[in-house]
LOLODO-765432 format. One record per residue (C-alpha): residue number from 1; residue in three letters; x, y, z. Coordinates in pm, whole numbers, plus 50000, padded with zeros to 5 digits. Example, Ala and Ser with C-alpha at 12.3 -4.5 7.8 and 13.67 -1.06 7.14 Angstrom:
2
> 1/ALA/51230/49550/50780 $
> 2/SER/51367/49894/50714 $
REM end
This chain:
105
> 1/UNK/52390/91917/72120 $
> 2/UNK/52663/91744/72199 $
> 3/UNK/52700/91335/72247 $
> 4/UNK/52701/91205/72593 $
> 5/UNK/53045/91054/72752 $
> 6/UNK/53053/90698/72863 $
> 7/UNK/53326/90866/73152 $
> 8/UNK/53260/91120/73378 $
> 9/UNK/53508/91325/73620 $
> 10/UNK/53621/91147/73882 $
> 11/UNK/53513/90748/73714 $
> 12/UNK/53854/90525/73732 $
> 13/UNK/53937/90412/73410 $
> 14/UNK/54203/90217/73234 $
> 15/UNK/54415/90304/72944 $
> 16/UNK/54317/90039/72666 $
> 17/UNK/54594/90153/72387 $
> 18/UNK/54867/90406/72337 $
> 19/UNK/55182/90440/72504 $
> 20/UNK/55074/90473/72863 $
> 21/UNK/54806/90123/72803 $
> 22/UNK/54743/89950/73137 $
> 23/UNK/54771/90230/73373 $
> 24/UNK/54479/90361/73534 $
> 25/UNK/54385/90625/73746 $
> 26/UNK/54052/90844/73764 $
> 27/UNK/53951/91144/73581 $
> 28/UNK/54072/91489/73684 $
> 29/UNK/53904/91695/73371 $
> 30/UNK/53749/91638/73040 $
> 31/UNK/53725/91869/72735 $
> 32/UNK/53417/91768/72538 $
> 33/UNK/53562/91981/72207 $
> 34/UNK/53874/91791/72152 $
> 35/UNK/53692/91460/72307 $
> 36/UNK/54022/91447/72519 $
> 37/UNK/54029/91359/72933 $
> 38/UNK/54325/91430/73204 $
> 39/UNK/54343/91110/73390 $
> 40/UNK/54550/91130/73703 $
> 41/UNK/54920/91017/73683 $
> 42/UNK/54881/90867/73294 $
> 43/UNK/55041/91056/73008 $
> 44/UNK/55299/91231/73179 $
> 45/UNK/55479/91573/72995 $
> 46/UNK/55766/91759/73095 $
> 47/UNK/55644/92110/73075 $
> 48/UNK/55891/92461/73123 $
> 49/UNK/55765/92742/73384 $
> 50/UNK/55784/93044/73360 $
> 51/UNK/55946/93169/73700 $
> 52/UNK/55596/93388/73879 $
> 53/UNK/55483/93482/74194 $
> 54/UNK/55310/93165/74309 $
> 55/UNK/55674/92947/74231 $
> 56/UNK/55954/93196/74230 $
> 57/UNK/56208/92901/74154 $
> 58/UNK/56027/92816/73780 $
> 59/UNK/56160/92514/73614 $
> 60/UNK/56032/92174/73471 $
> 61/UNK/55745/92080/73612 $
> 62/UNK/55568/91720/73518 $
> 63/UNK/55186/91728/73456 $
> 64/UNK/54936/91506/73286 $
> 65/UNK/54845/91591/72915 $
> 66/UNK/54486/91478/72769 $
> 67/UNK/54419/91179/72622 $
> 68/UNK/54127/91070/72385 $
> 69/UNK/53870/90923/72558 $
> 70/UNK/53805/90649/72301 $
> 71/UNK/54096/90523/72461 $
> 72/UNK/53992/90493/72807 $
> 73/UNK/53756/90225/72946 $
> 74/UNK/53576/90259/73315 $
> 75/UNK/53715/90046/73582 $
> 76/UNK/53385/89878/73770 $
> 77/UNK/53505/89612/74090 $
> 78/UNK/53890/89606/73951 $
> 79/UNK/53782/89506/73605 $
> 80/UNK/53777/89723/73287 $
> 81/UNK/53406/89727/73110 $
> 82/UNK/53190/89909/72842 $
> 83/UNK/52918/90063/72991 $
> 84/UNK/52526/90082/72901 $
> 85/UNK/52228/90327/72976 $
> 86/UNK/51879/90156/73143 $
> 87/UNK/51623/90354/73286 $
> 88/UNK/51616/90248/73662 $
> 89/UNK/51329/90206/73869 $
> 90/UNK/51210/90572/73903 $
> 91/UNK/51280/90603/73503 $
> 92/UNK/51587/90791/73554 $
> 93/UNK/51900/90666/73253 $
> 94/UNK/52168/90529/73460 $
> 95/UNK/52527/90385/73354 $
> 96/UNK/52570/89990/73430 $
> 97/UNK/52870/89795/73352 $
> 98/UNK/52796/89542/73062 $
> 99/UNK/53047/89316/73180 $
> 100/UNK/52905/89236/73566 $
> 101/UNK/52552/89460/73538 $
> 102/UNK/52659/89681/73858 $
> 103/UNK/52537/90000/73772 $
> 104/UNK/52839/90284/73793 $
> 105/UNK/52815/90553/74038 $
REM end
Protein backbone atom coordinates (compact mmCIF):
# COMPACT_ATOMS: atom_id res chain seq x y z
CA UNK A 1 0.00 0.00 0.00
CA UNK A 2 1.19 3.03 -0.68
CA UNK A 3 1.92 6.13 1.97
CA UNK A 4 -0.60 8.82 2.15
CA UNK A 5 0.27 12.52 0.67
CA UNK A 6 0.21 15.45 2.97
CA UNK A 7 -1.08 17.40 -0.66
CA UNK A 8 -3.85 16.61 -2.59
CA UNK A 9 -4.96 17.94 -6.22
CA UNK A 10 -6.10 21.10 -6.22
CA UNK A 11 -4.40 22.18 -2.25
CA UNK A 12 -2.24 25.58 -2.87
CA UNK A 13 1.09 25.05 -1.87
CA UNK A 14 4.38 26.82 -1.78
CA UNK A 15 7.68 25.86 -3.15
CA UNK A 16 10.03 25.56 0.03
CA UNK A 17 13.52 24.84 -1.98
CA UNK A 18 14.81 24.43 -5.48
CA UNK A 19 15.04 26.82 -8.14
CA UNK A 20 11.47 27.94 -8.47
CA UNK A 21 11.32 28.42 -4.05
CA UNK A 22 8.65 30.97 -3.12
CA UNK A 23 6.24 30.58 -5.87
CA UNK A 24 3.08 29.00 -5.28
CA UNK A 25 0.25 27.92 -7.07
CA UNK A 26 -2.16 24.78 -6.55
CA UNK A 27 -1.88 21.31 -7.68
CA UNK A 28 -2.85 20.29 -11.21
CA UNK A 29 -1.66 16.38 -10.94
CA UNK A 30 0.35 14.13 -8.78
CA UNK A 31 2.19 10.88 -9.64
CA UNK A 32 2.39 8.80 -6.48
CA UNK A 33 5.37 6.45 -8.24
CA UNK A 34 7.92 9.08 -8.75
CA UNK A 35 6.43 11.05 -5.50
CA UNK A 36 6.48 14.07 -8.01
CA UNK A 37 3.34 16.89 -8.32
CA UNK A 38 2.54 19.49 -11.36
CA UNK A 39 1.85 22.65 -9.55
CA UNK A 40 0.34 25.32 -11.73
CA UNK A 41 2.73 27.96 -13.25
CA UNK A 42 6.04 26.64 -11.05
CA UNK A 43 8.79 24.77 -12.83
CA UNK A 44 8.38 25.96 -16.16
CA UNK A 45 10.06 23.75 -19.41
CA UNK A 46 10.35 24.66 -22.85
CA UNK A 47 9.07 21.61 -24.58
CA UNK A 48 9.21 20.96 -28.84
CA UNK A 49 5.78 19.85 -30.65
CA UNK A 50 5.40 17.87 -32.92
CA UNK A 51 3.19 19.76 -35.64
CA UNK A 52 -0.62 17.39 -35.36
CA UNK A 53 -4.01 17.85 -36.01
CA UNK A 54 -5.15 19.57 -32.83
CA UNK A 55 -2.09 22.54 -33.42
CA UNK A 56 -1.15 22.46 -37.05
CA UNK A 57 1.49 25.35 -36.37
CA UNK A 58 3.77 22.91 -33.76
CA UNK A 59 6.51 24.70 -32.05
CA UNK A 60 7.77 25.44 -28.43
CA UNK A 61 5.30 25.22 -26.19
CA UNK A 62 5.93 26.08 -22.21
CA UNK A 63 4.40 23.62 -19.66
CA UNK A 64 4.95 22.77 -16.05
CA UNK A 65 7.31 19.75 -15.26
CA UNK A 66 6.84 17.74 -11.80
CA UNK A 67 8.36 18.51 -8.85
CA UNK A 68 8.99 16.36 -5.64
CA UNK A 69 6.54 16.83 -3.29
CA UNK A 70 8.91 16.88 -0.30
CA UNK A 71 9.43 20.13 -1.62
CA UNK A 72 6.13 21.61 -1.49
CA UNK A 73 4.33 22.79 1.69
CA UNK A 74 0.29 23.55 1.79
CA UNK A 75 -0.67 27.12 1.86
CA UNK A 76 -3.58 27.41 4.80
CA UNK A 77 -4.95 31.49 5.26
CA UNK A 78 -1.76 32.89 3.12
CA UNK A 79 0.71 31.10 5.32
CA UNK A 80 2.79 27.97 4.46
CA UNK A 81 2.26 24.96 7.22
CA UNK A 82 2.89 21.18 7.88
CA UNK A 83 -0.12 19.50 8.20
CA UNK A 84 -1.52 16.76 10.79
CA UNK A 85 -4.27 13.95 10.77
CA UNK A 86 -7.10 14.04 13.90
CA UNK A 87 -10.08 12.13 13.81
CA UNK A 88 -12.94 14.78 13.80
CA UNK A 89 -16.06 14.59 15.50
CA UNK A 90 -17.79 11.77 13.53
CA UNK A 91 -14.23 9.81 13.73
CA UNK A 92 -13.44 10.54 10.26
CA UNK A 93 -9.04 11.45 9.81
CA UNK A 94 -8.99 14.91 8.61
CA UNK A 95 -5.89 17.23 7.57
CA UNK A 96 -5.39 20.42 10.01
CA UNK A 97 -2.72 22.90 9.67
CA UNK A 98 -0.18 22.58 12.63
CA UNK A 99 0.70 26.04 12.40
CA UNK A 100 -3.02 27.84 13.04
CA UNK A 101 -5.17 24.32 13.76
CA UNK A 102 -7.72 25.19 10.74
CA UNK A 103 -8.38 22.00 9.40
CA UNK A 104 -7.59 21.93 5.33
CA UNK A 105 -10.32 21.36 2.98
Amino acid sequence: MQQKLHIKVGDTVKVISGESRGQEGSILSIDKKKSRAKVEGVNLIKKHQKPSAADPQGGIVEQEAGIHISNLMVVVNGQASRMGRKADKNGKLVRYSKKSGDEIK
